[in-house]
C-alpha positions, 0 to 999 in steps of 0.5 A: 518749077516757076509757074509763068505766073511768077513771073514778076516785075514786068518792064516795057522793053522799049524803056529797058536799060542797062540799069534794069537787067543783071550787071553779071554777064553770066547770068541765066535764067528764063524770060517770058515777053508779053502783051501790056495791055492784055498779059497775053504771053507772047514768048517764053525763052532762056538764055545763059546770059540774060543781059546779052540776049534781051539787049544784044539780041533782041534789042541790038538784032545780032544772032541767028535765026530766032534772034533776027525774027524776034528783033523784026517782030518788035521793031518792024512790026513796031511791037517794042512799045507795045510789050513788056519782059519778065525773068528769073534768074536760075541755073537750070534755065533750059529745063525751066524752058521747057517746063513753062512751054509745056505748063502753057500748051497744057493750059493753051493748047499750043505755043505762045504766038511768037514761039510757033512762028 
């Protein structure tokens, strides 16, 4: 199990390129959004396609629910400048999920801030 402190090589999201993320599609693994002033955890999320769910998604705004949130959260809210995103790519990303949503409600008491919205 990756602890969230494993989590390395942070990037400000508002400076992420296509250079910084996987060039393979089909990479997966889990993220984790946070605070760069602080390291506050902000959100802890998976994808079987990093590439498009950091850029297309959270970035560019297509998806759902979760996406549309997310996306309103760092543009509206003007939160783009202020994060900074981590992963680890691994196939068995939607166990890991769990496991850092679990390893940080034990730590916290709850959720990070942006996935209990």
């Amino acid at each position: 199990m990756h602890k969230l402190s494993c989590f390395e090589n942070w990037l400000p999201l508002v400076r992420l390129s296509m250079r910084d993320l996987p060039c393979d599609r089909s990479i997966s693994g889990v993220y984790a959004i946070r605070l760069a002033a602080t390291g506050e955890i902000l959100y802890v999320g998976s994808s079987n396609n990093l590439r498009r769910r950091i850029l297309g998604n959270y970035i560019g705004g297509v998806g759902g629910e979760t996406t549309q949130r997310i996306h309103g959260l760092l543009f509206s809210e003007g939160q783009i400048t202020e994060v900074e995103i981590a992963w680890i790519e691994l196939d068995e990303y939607r166990d890991e999920e769990a496991e850092l949503k679990d390893e940080y409600r034990t730590k916290h008491g709850r959720l990070p801030a942006w996935n209990r919205l």
